[in-house]
Each structure stands twice: as structure tokens, then as C-alpha cells.
C-alpha positions in Angstrom: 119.1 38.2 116.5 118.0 40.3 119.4 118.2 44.0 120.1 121.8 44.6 120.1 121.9 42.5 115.9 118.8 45.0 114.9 120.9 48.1 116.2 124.0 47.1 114.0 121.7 46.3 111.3 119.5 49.9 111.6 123.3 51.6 111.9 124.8 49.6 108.7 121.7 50.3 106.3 120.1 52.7 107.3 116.3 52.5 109.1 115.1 52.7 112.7 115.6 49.8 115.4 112.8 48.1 117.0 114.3 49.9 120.9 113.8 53.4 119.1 114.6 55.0 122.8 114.5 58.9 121.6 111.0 58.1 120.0 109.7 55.4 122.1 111.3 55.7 125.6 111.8 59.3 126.6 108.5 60.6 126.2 107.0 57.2 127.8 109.7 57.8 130.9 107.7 61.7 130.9 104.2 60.2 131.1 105.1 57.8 134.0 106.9 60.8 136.0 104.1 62.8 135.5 101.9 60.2 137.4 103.7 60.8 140.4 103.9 65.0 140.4 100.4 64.3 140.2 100.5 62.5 143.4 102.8 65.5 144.8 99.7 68.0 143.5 97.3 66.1 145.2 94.1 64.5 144.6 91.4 66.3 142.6 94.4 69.3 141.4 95.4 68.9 137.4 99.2 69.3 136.8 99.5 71.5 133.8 102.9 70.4 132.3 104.8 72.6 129.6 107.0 70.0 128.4 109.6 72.4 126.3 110.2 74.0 129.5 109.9 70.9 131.7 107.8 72.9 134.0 104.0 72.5 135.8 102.3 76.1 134.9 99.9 75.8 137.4 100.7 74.8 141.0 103.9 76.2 141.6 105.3 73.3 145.0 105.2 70.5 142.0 108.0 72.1 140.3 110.3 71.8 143.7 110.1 68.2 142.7 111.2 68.4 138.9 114.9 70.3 139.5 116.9 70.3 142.6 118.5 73.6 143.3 122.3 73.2 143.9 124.4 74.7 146.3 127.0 77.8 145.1 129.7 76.0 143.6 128.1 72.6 142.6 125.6 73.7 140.3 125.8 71.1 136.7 
């Protein structure tokens, strides 16, 4: 029936989906990003990532990458 029959079914009677995006998705989406502030930090430097705060503790110029500072008066 496909993903979008497995949903309906998981949401009916109860259960998980096989496309389980909190579990599955979000913290592969994390991994891959943190492949490339590793390319920001440089070859041979470890990126120490705190992932409740979504910050690296250790080399301060990767974080410029991870939020974008807004202007005063368009900050989300």
C-alpha cells in the first residue's frame, strides 16, 4: 500500500509507520550536517557537538554556520 496506506493504518490502530521521521530522520539529517561543520573546522580539528544546545563546544567559527544572526526587527 505504500507509505502514505501504512501512515493511515499506524494513525487508525495505533503502532509506528515504517517513515518514523522524528525517530529515523531528524537525528540522521544531524549526522549528515555534522559532516559538513566538520569541513568548516577543518581537516585534523574534532567538532565537539552538544546536541541539546545545537552547539560545537569546542571551536567557536563552526557555530557562525549553525544560526544566522538576524537583523533588529527580523529576528524568528
Amino acid at each position: 500500500g505504500g507509505p502514505i496506506v501504512d501512515l493511515f493504518y499506524c494513525l487508525k490502530n495505533g503502532g509506528t509507520p515504517v517513515s518514523n521521521i522524528p525517530d529515523s530522520a531528524g537525528p540522521l539529517t544531524e549526522f549528515a550536517l555534522l559532516g559538513y561543520l566538520a569541513q568548516v573546522a577543518g581537516p585534523g580539528r574534532k567538532v565537539e557537538w552538544d546536541v541539546a544546545a545545537m552547539r560545537c563546544t569546542n571551536i567557536s567559527e563552526v557555530n557562525a554556520v549553525v544560526r544566522r544572526k538576524y537583523r533588529k526587527g527580523w529576528d524568528v
